[in-house]
C-alpha angles and dihedrals in degrees: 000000000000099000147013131230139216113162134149130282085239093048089234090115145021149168125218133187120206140167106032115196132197136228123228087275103054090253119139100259112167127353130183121255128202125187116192128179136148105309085002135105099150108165118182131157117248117210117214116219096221087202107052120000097017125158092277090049086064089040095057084045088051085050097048097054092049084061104053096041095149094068147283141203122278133338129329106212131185120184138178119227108205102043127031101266121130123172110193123185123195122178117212090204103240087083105277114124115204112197117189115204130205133202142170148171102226140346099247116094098248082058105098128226144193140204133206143179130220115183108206136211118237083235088057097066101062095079098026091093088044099037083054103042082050085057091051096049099053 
């Protein structure tokens, strides 16, 4: 599997993440996102922190929100912390998931950055922790 995709139940927008690298280790170390929506083609790398927010740390985030597919409270986040990459997930309660991605070039204030939003279906949810972790493991 050479990417992973997360797009919107409507196909405007989508987020796709590309060539993965490995650390020393083998652990997922840095992988390319693209976010794409109308008017929009934004790419930038995201750097895993394999201490504390690392590529399994996302996976177990994209499983837990499978599970709880009829809604929860507030707002599921994941964010990098060493590049400018947030993933945010909200739930409206009659089975829509809006999931609000972030992306940036840099940390200073003259980097640019661009948001998106994929709304996704309930059924979509089902593969998105497999279809991840298969992302990870190839």
């Amino acid at each position: 599997m050479d990417s992973f995709v997360l797009g919107s139940g409507d196909g405007s927008a989508r987020l796709e993440f590309s060539d993965l690298e490995r650390d020393h280790h083998g652990t997922a170390d840095r992988l390319k996102a693209t976010i794409t929506d109308v008017g929009l083609v934004a790419s930038a790398r995201v750097v895993f922190n394999t201490h504390i927010n690392d590529a399994s740390a996302l996976a177990t985030m994209f499983e837990e929100i499978a599970g709880q597919w009829r809604g929860w409270d507030g707002t599921r986040q994941w964010q990098a912390l060493e590049s400018p990459f947030r993933l945010c997930f909200t739930h409206d309660g009659i089975g829509h998931i809006r999931a609000e991605v972030t992306l940036g070039s840099g940390f200073y204030p003259e980097d640019w950055s661009v948001k998106a939003c994929l709304i996704l279906e309930p059924g979509a949810l089902e593969e998105l922790a497999p279809s991840f972790r298969r992302f990870l493991e190839q």
